[in-house]
N, C-alpha and C positions, 0 to 999 in steps of 0.2 A: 404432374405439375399443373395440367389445365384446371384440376379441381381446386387448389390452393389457388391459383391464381382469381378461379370464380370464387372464392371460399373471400378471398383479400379485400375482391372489388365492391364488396358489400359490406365484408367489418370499417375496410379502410375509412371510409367517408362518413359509415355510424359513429364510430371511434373519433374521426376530430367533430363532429358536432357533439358528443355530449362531452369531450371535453373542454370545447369552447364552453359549453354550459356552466359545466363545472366550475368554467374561469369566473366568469361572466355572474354566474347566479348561485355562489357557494354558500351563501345563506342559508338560499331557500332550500337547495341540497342538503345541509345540516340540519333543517328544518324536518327536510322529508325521513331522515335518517332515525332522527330521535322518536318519527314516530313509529317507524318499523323497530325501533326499540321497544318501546312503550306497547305495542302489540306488534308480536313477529309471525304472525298469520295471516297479517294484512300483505307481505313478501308471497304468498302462496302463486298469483298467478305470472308474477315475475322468474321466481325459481321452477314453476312448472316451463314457462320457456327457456329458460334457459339448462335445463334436462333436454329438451325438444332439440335446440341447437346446439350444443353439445354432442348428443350422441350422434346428430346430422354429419358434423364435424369430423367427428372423431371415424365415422362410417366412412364418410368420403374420403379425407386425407389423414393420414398416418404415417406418417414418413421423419422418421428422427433422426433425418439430414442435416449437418451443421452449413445450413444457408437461412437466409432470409424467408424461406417460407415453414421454417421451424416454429416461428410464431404462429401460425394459422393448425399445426398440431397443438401446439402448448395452449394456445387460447381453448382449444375444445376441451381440451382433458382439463383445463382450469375451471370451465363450463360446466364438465360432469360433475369434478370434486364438489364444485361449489352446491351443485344441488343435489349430491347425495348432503354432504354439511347440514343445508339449512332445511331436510327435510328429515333427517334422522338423529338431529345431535339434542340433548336435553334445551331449554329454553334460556337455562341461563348461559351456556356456552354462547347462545347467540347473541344471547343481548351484551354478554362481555364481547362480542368482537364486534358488534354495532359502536358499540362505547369510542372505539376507536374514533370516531367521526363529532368526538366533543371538542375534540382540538381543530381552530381555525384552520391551524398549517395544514392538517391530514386532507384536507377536501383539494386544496391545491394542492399535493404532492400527487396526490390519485389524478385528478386532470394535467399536472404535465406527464405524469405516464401514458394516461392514455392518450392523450393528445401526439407525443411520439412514438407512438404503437400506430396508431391511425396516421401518422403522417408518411412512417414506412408500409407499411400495405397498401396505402392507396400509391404512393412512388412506384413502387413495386408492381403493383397492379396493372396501372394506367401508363406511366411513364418509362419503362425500361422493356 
C-alpha cells in the first residue's frame, strides 16, 4: 500500500491540473488533438513516457484489490495498453480514435474524469 499510495501522491495532483486544463483550455486541447491526428508521430515522445510510467506502475503496484487504490493499478495497465496501441496499431486505427476529440463534449467528459480520478488519489493520498 506504501507504493500506491506514493504512486497516488503524484498522479493525484497531475491529474486535477490537466484536468482543470482540460476545463479551462478545451480548445486549444482539441486544437492539440487534431494535430496528433493529422500526424500521429508527433505522440512519439508522449507514448514513450507513458510505456516508461506504465511499466514503473504496473512493477511497483499490482494489486487487484477492490479499494480505492485499484485505480493506481488500472491507471498503469491503462498506461501500458495505451502504449503498446499507439505504438503498434496501423495509423488509421489511430487517427479514428483521435477523431474522437472533434466533438466539443468529449474534451469535457475526459476532464471531468480526470478531474475525479485526481481528486480521489490525491484524498486518498494526502487526506486519509
Amino acid at each position: 500500500m506504501e507504493n500506491a499510495m506514493a504512486i497516488a501522491s503524484v498522479m493525484g495532483p497531475v491529474y486535477l491540473v490537466l484536468g482543470l486544463s482540460l476545463l479551462f483550455y478545451g480548445e486549444q486541447w482539441r486544437k492539440i488533438m487534431k494535430g496528433f491526428r493529422n500526424d500521429h508521430f508527433a505522440m512519439l515522445p508522449v507514448m514513450l513516457m507513458l510505456g516508461v510510467f506504465g511499466f514503473l506502475i504496473v512493477n511497483m503496484y499490482n494489486v487487484w484489490g477492490w479499494n480505492v487504490w485499484l485505480l493506481v493499478t488500472l491507471n498503469g495497465w491503462g498506461m501500458v495498453l495505451k502504449f503498446v496501441f499507439y505504438t503498434l496499431a496501423p495509423a488509421s486505427w489511430i487517427k479514428g480514435c483521435l477523431s474522437v476529440y472533434d466533438t466539443k463534449w468529449m474534451v469535457y467528459v475526459a476532464a471531468v474524469g480526470v478531474l475525479l480520478m485526481g481528486l480521489a488519489l490525491s484524498y486518498y493520498s494526502y487526506m486519509v
